[in-house]
N, C-alpha and C positions, 0 to 999 in steps of 0.2 A: 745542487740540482735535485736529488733525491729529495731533500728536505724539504724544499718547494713542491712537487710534484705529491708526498707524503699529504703536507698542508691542505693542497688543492683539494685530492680525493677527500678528505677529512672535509672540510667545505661542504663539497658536495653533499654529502652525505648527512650532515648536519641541517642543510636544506629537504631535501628529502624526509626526513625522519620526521620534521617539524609540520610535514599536512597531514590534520586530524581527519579521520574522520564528520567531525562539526564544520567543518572547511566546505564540504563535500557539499552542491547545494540541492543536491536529486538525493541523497543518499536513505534510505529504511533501514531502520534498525528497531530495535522494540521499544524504544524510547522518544523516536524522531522520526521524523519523514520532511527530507528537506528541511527546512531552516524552521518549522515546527517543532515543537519538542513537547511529550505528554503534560507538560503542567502548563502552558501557555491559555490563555483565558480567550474566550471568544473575544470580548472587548479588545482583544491587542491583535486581532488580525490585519485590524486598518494599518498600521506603521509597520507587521512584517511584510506584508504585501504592496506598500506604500506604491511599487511603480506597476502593480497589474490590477486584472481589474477583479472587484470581488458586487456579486449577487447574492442577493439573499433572498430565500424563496418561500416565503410563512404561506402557509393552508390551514383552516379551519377547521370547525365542525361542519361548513357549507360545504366542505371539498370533503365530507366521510374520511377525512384523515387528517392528523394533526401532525406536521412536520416543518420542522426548521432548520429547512438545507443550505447551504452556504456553500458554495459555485468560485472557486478561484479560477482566473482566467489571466494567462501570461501577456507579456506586452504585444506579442503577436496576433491576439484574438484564439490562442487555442487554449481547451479547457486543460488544464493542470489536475484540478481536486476535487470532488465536492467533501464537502463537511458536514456532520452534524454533532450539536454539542449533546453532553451526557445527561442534561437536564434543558430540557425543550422550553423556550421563550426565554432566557435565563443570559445574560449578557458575560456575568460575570462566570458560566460556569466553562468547565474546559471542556475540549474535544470529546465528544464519547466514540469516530466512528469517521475513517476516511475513507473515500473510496476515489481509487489511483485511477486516473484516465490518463496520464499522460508520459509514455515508454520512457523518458529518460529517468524518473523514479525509480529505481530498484536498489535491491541487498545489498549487500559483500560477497553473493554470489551470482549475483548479476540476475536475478529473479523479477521481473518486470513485466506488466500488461502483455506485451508478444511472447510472455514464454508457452512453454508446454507443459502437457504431466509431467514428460523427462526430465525436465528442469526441474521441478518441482521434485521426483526419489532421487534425483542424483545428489541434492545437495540439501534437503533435509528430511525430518523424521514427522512422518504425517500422524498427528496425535489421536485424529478419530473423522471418519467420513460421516456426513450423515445424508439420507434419501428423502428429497424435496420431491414437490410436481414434477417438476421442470428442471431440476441444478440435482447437482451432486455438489455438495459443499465439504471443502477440503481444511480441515484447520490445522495450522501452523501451529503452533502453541509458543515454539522458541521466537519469535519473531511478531507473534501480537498478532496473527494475521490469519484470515480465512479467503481462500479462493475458488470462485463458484465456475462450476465446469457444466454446460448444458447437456442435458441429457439427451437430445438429440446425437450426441459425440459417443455414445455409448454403446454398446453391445443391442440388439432390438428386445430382448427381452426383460432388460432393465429402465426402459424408455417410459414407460407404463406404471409399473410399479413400484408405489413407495412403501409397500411393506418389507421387501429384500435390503436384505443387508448388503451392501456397494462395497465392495474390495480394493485397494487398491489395484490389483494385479486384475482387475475388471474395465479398467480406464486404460482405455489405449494412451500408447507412448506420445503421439501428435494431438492429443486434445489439448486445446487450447482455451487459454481463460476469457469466461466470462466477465467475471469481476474480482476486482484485487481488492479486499479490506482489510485495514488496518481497524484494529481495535483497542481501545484504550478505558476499557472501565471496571 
């Protein structure tokens, strides 16, 4: 009886132990985002995303910017990702640059589009802030990642000014992300 029931847990557990990470299909990490992985080539986005839809959005010199975004959208019509690769018009080149739209994405510490600052010192080590127009930009360094916090969320006399140095302990606890990017270059 013990020895069956010994068996079972040992089963279990066996089964459990066995979902990777790579399993995970929301999952960020400094190497992946979802079922992407840093060395994955623009070219091969059609077959991972075989059942969503993907856009691709080229501008010229006619549009004063040259950019080539790439728009994944899940089966449901909601937007997942945009992309840009690390060398612009380049088919064969990889990801230079994701930017998360879509909450169920996040860490191993559940760091995701709806988080806050708190979420953000609770659970890592903010490598250096730096003072935009408009954002305060927060970079991750362990995890490949920068997240842009509006400055409208800020204290008033930091709203204004990009010459002041942004503190962490300047960023209220409830600010909330503008933009989650991954960086891969």
């Amino acid at each position: 009886m013990y020895k069956k029931a010994f068996i079972f847990l040992g089963l279990c557990a066996a089964m459990v132990s066995c979902t990777s990470d790579e399993e995970n299909p929301f999952l960020i990490t400094p190497t992946q985002v979802g079922p992407l992985k840093k060395e994955v080539k623009i070219n091969q986005l059609d077959s991972i995303f075989k059942n969503d839809s993907i856009v691709r959005q080229t501008s010229g010199p006619q549009d004063f910017r040259s950019t080539d975004e790439i728009k994944i959208f899940g089966e449901d019509g909601a937007a997942l990702m945009s992309l840009e690769p690390l060398q612009e018009f380049d088919s064969t080149s990889t990801i230079g640059y994701i930017r998360i739209l879509d909450a169920r994405y996040e860490t191993k510490n559940g760091l995701n589009v709806n988080s806050t600052f708190k979420d953000i010192m609770e659970n890592y080590t903010i490598s250096r802030i730096e003072n935009t127009i408009n954002s305060a930009v927060v970079f991750l360094d362990e995890i490949n990642a920068y997240i842009t916090i509006d400055k409208a969320q800020l204290p008033s006399n930091l709203r204004y000014d990009t010459d002041s140095k942004i503190m962490a302990s300047q960023i209220p606890d409830d600010a909330k992300i503008k933009y989650f990017m991954i960086y891969w270059n």
